[in-house]
KOLLOMAR-323774 format. One line per 10 residues: number of its first residue (from 1); for each residue y, z, x of C-alpha. Coordinates in nm, 4 decimals. Example, Ala and Ser with C-alpha at 12.3 -4.5 7.8 and 13.67 -1.06 7.14 Angstrom:
1	-0.4500/0.7800/1.2300  -0.1060/0.7140/1.3670
This chain:
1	16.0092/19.7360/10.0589  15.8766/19.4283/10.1713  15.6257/19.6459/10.3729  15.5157/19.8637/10.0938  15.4388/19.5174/9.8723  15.2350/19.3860/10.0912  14.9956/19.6910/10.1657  14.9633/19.7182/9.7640  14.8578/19.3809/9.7597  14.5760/19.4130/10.0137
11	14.4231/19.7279/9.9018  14.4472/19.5710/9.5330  14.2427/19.2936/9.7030  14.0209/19.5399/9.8858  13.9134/19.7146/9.5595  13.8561/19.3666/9.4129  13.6056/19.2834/9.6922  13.4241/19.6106/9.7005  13.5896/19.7155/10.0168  13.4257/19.3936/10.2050
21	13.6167/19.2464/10.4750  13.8800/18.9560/10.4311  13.7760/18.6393/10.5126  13.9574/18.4161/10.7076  14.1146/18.1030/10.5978  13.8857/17.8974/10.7659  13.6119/18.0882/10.5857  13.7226/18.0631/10.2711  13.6962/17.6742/10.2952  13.3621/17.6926/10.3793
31	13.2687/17.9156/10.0847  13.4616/17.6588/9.8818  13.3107/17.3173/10.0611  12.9797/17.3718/10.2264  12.8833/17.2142/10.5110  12.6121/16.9434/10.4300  12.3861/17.0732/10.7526  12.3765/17.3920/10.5965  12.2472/17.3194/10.2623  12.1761/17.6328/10.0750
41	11.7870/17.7132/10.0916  11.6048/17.9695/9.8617  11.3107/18.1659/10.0589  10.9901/18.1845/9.8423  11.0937/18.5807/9.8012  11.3504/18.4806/9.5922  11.0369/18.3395/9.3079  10.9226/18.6033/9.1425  10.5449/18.6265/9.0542  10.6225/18.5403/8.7016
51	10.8306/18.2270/8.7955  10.5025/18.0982/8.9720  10.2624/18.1538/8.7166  10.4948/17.9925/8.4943  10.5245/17.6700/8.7148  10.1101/17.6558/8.7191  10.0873/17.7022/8.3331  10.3090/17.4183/8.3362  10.1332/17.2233/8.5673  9.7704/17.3287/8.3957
61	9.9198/17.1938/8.0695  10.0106/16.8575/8.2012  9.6626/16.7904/8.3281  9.5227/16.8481/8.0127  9.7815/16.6731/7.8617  9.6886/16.3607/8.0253  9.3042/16.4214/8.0244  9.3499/16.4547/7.6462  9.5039/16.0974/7.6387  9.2569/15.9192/7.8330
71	8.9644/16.0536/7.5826  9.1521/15.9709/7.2674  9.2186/15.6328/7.4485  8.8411/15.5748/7.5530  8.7276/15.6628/7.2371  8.9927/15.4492/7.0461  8.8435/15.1565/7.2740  8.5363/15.2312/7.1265  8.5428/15.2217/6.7918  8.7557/14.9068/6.8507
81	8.4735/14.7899/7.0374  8.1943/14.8466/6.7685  8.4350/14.7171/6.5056  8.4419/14.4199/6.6585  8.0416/14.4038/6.7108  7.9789/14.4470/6.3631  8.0180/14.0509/6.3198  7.6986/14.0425/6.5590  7.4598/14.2552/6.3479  7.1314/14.0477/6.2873
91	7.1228/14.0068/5.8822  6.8760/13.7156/5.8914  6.6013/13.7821/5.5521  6.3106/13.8654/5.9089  6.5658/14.0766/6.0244  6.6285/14.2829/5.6739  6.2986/14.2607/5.6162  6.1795/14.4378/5.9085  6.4539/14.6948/5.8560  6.3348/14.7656/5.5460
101	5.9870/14.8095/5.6939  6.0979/15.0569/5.9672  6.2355/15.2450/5.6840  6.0010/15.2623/5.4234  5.8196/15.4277/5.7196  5.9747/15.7068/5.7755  5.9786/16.0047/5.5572  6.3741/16.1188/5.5355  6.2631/16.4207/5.3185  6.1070/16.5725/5.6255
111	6.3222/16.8038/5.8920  6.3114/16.6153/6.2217  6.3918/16.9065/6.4353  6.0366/17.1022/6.2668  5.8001/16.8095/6.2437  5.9841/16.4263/6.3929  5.6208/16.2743/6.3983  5.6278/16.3259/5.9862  6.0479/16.2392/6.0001  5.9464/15.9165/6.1816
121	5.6123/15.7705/6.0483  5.5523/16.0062/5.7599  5.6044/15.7228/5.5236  5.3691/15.4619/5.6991  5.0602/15.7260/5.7099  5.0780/15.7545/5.3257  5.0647/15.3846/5.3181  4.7877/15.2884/5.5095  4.4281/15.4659/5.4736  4.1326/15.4350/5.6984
131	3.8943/15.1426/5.5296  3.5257/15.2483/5.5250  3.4577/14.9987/5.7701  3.7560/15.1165/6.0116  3.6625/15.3698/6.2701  4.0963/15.4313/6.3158  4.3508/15.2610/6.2287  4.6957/15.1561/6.3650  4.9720/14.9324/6.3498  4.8100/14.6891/6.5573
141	4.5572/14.6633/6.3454  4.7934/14.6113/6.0624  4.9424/14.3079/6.2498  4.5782/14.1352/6.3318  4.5274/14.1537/5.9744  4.8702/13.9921/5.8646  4.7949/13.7377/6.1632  4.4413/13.6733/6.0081  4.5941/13.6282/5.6889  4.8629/13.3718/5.8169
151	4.5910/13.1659/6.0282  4.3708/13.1815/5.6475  4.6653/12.9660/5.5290  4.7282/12.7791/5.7458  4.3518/12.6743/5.7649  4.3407/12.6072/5.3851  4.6062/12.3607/5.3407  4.5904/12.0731/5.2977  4.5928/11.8191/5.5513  4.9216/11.6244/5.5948
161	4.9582/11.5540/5.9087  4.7039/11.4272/6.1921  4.5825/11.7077/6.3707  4.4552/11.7214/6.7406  4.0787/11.7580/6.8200  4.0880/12.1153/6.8723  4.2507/12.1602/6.5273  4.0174/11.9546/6.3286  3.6998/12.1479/6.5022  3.8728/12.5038/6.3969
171	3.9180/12.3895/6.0312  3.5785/12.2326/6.0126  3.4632/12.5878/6.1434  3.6454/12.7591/5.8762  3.5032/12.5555/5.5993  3.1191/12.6217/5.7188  3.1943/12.9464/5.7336  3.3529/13.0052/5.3791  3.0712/12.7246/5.2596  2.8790/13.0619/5.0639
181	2.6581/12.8420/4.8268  2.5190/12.6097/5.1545  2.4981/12.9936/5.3245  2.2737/13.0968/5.0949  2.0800/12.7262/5.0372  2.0259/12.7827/5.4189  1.9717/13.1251/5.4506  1.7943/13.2139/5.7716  1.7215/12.8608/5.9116  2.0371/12.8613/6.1776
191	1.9148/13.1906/6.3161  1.5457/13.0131/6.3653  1.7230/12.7885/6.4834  1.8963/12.9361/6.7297  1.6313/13.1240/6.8478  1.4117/12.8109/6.8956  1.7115/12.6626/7.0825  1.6666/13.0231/7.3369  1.3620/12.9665/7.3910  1.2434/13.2787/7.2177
201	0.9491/13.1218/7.0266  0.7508/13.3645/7.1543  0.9585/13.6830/7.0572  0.7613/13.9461/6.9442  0.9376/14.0072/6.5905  0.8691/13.6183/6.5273  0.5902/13.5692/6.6655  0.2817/13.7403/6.6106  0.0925/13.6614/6.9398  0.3166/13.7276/7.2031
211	0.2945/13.5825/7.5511  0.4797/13.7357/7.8610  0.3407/13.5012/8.0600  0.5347/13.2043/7.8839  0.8848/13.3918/7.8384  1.1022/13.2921/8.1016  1.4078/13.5457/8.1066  1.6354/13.3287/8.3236  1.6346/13.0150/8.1146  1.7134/13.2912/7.7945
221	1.9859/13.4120/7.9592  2.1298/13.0847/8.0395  2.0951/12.9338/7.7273  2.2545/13.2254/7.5891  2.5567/13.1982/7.7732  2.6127/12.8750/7.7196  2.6017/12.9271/7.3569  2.8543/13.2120/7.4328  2.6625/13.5252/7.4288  2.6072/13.8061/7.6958
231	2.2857/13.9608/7.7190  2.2564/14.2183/7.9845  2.4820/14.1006/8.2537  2.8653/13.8936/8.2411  2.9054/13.6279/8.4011  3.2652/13.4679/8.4533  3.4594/13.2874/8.6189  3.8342/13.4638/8.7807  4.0897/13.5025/8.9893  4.0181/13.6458/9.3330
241	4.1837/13.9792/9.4012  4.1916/13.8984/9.7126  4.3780/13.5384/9.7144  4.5486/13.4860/9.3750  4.5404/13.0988/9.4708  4.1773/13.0394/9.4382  3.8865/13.1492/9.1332  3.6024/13.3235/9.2337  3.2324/13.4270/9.0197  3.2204/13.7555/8.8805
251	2.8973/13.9305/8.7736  2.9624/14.2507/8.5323  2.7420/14.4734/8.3062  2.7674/14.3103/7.9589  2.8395/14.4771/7.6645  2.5838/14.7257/7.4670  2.4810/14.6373/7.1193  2.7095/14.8733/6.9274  2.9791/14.7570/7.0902  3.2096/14.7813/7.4250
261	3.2141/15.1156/7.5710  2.9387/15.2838/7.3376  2.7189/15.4499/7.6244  2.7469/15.7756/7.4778  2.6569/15.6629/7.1111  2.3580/15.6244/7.2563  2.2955/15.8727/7.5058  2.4659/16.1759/7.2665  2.2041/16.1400/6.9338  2.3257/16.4917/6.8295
271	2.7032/16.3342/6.7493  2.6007/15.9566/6.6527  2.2821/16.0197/6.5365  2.3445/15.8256/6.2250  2.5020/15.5449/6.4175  2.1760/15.5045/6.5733  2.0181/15.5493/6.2286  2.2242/15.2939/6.0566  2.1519/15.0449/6.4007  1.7685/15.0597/6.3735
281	1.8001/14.9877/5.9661  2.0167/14.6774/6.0626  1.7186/14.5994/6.3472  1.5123/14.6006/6.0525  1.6577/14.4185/5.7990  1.7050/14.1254/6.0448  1.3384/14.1489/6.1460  1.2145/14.1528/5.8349  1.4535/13.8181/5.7335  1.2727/13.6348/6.0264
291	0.9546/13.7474/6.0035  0.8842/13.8158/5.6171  0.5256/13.8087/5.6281  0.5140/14.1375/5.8788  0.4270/14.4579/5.7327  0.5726/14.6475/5.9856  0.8907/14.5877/6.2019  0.9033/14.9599/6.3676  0.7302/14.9421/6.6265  0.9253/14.6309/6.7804
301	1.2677/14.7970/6.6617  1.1978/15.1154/6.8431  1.0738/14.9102/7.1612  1.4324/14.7737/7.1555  1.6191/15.0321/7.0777  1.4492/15.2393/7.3557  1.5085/14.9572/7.5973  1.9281/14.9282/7.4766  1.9005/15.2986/7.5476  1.7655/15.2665/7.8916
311	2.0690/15.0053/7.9574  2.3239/15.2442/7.8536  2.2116/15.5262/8.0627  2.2560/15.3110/8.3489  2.5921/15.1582/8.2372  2.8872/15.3602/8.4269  3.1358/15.5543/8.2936  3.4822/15.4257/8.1692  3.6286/15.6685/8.4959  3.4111/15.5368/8.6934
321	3.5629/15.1990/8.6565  3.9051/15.2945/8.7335  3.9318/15.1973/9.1279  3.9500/14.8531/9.1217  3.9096/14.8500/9.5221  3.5588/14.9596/9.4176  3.4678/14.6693/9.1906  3.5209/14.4098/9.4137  3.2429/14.3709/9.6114  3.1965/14.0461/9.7428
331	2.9102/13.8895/9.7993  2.7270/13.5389/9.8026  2.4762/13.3874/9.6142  2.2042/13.3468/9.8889  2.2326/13.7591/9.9329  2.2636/13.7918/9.5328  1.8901/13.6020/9.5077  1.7741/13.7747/9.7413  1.9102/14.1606/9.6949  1.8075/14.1105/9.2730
341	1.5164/13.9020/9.2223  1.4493/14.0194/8.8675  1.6653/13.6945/8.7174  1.6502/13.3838/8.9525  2.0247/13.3682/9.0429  2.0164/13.0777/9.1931  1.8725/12.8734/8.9256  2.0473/13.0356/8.6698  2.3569/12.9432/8.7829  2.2663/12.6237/8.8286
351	2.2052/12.5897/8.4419  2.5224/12.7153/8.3325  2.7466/12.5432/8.5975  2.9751/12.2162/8.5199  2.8254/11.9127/8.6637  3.1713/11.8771/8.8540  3.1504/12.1846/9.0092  2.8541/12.2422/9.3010  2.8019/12.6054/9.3710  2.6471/12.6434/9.7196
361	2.4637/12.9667/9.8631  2.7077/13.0735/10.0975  2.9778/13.0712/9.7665  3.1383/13.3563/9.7074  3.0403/13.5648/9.4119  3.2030/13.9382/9.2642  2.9384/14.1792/9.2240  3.1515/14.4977/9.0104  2.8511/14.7511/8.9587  2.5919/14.7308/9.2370
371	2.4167/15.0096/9.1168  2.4084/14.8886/8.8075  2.2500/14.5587/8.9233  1.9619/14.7935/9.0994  1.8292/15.0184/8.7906  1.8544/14.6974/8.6140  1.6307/14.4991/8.8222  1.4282/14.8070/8.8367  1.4168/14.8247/8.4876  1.3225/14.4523/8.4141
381	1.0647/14.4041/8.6460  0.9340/14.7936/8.6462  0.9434/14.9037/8.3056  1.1235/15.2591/8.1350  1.4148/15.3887/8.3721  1.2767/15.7419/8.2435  0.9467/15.6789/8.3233  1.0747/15.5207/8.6973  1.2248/15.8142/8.7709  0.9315/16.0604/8.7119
């Protein structure tokens, strides 16, 4: 009986395991308590595809988990940041002032993405016009004027305080100037004046018998310089290209009548024909206020008007000044008297020199344009630069 019990009870157990084999004792206790050398391990089969595209979603959230904290943190510093700069904000009455300005020129009724010139100075081109005697105008000019005004004032006050030399001379300046009544009392005596002091006595417009023979060119150039003006040529005094520790003589075309850079007003009588109009009526008017018992000034203005013409075809080009290697041609004043001989270099500079300073012949001395030295000592001593080069 015992027998039959015992059979029941092991293919009870055998149904129970799925017909697997019985373990051992021993085995059982190792199902039960593993051995720590043979931890269990799970082979990547056992992820399924789903399980790892789970774990990266996961992952891929983190990252922009923390990504998404940093920028909320930077950007919290920020506005922290300019919160706390607000205290620094200029609010001075210049400062608000000058805001103002920027924004009463713009025009915020225009679209800055169609037209941002008219968004951003809009306002400021309705404000300012072009004078009649403005060729453009800018905000620089704008600023010369306010500075023009503020030196006015400053030169009209009155005087509290003792002033230096230089100070005293500007006001006493000022006050001639603005003096209309003694202007007028005056009227063209100073020019005379002036013109007796260049040694222009004989100048045709004043004078009605004229002798070449008697003008002397290089003491009227002189003179004029030291009285500040540049006729012709520019003399100065700079600093060497060459050795920024030491000044040097330089010896540049000077400026045209109408102004600096005018050559083509001249040349180009098609486009600035009235300029040249308006010049030869001004010509006139001042010939006529030195010389009132004349009849007729034409003849003289058109002589120098042709000869200003005849200048500025031989003035270069503003592009032709642009390589400054070019300009600097040095040379010194023994080969400068002797290469140009229609002005008498030598003397001339002599005239015009400090009494401290000795210029020598083998001194160094910046010639920018030679050609434009040539046609003009052509010119002087030859006659028309048209007629030259016939």
């Amino acid at each position: 009986m015992a027998d039959v019990n015992e059979m029941s009870t092991r293919e009870t157990y055998s149904k129970a395991t799925f017909g697997a084999p019985s373990l051992s004792a021993s085995s059982r206790t190792n199902i039960l308590m593993p051995d720590p050398g043979n931890a269990i391990k799970f082979s990547g089969s056992r992820w399924s595809r789903a399980h790892r595209i789970l774990l990266a979603l996961v992952i891929l959230l983190l990252l922009i988990s923390i990504a998404l904290a940093a920028t909320l943190a930077v950007f919290y510093l920020r506005l922290t940041k300019v919160a706390d700069d607000s205290s620094n904000v200029c609010v001075t009455p210049a400062c608000v002032q000058y805001a103002a300005m920027f924004s009463e020129n713009m025009n915020r009724a225009a679209d800055p993405c169609e037209d941002f010139y008219e968004y951003a100075c809009g306002g400021w081109i309705r404000k300012n016009e072009i004078s009649a005697d403005e060729l453009s105008h800018g905000v620089y000019d704008t600023i010369d004027r306010a500075v023009l005004l503020t030196l006015r004032d400053a030169l009209e006050e009155p005087v509290i305080v003792e002033y230096s030399e230089a100070t005293r001379k500007t006001r006493k300046l000022y006050e001639e100037c603005i003096d209309i009544a003694s202007v007028d009392e005056r009227k063209a005596m100073p020019l005379r004046q002036l013109l007796r002091d260049l040694n222009a006595t004989s100048w045709p417009i004043t004078e009605a018998q004229w002798d070449p023979v008697r003008f002397d060119l290089t003491r009227l150039l002189a003179v004029a310089w030291l009285h500040g003006f540049d006729a012709i040529y520019d003399l100065s005094v700079g600093v060497d290209d060459r050795h920024s520790d030491r000044h040097i003589l330089t010896l540049d075309s000077a400026s045209l009548g109408l102004g600096e850079n005018t050559k083509n007003q001249y040349l180009n009588r098609t486009e600035y024909g009235h300029y040249i109009n308006a010049y030869r009526r001004y010509m006139n008017d001042i010939a006529k206020i030195l010389n009132p018992g004349a009849s007729d000034y034409s003849l003289d203005t058109r002589k120098l008007l042709d000869f200003e013409t005849e200048l500025a075809m031989v003035h270069a080009d503003p592009y032709e000044r642009q390589n400054s290697v070019k300009l600097n041609n040095v040379t010194n004043l023994r080969n400068l008297s002797a290469t140009y001989t229609a002005v008498d270099w030598t003397r001339l500079i002599s005239m015009i020199r400090p009494h401290a300073i000795e210029i020598g012949p083998n001194d160094s001395i910046v010639v920018v344009q030679p050609a434009y030295m040539r046609d003009v000592d052509d010119l002087l001593r030859y006659g028309i630069y048209e007629e030259r080069l016939k």
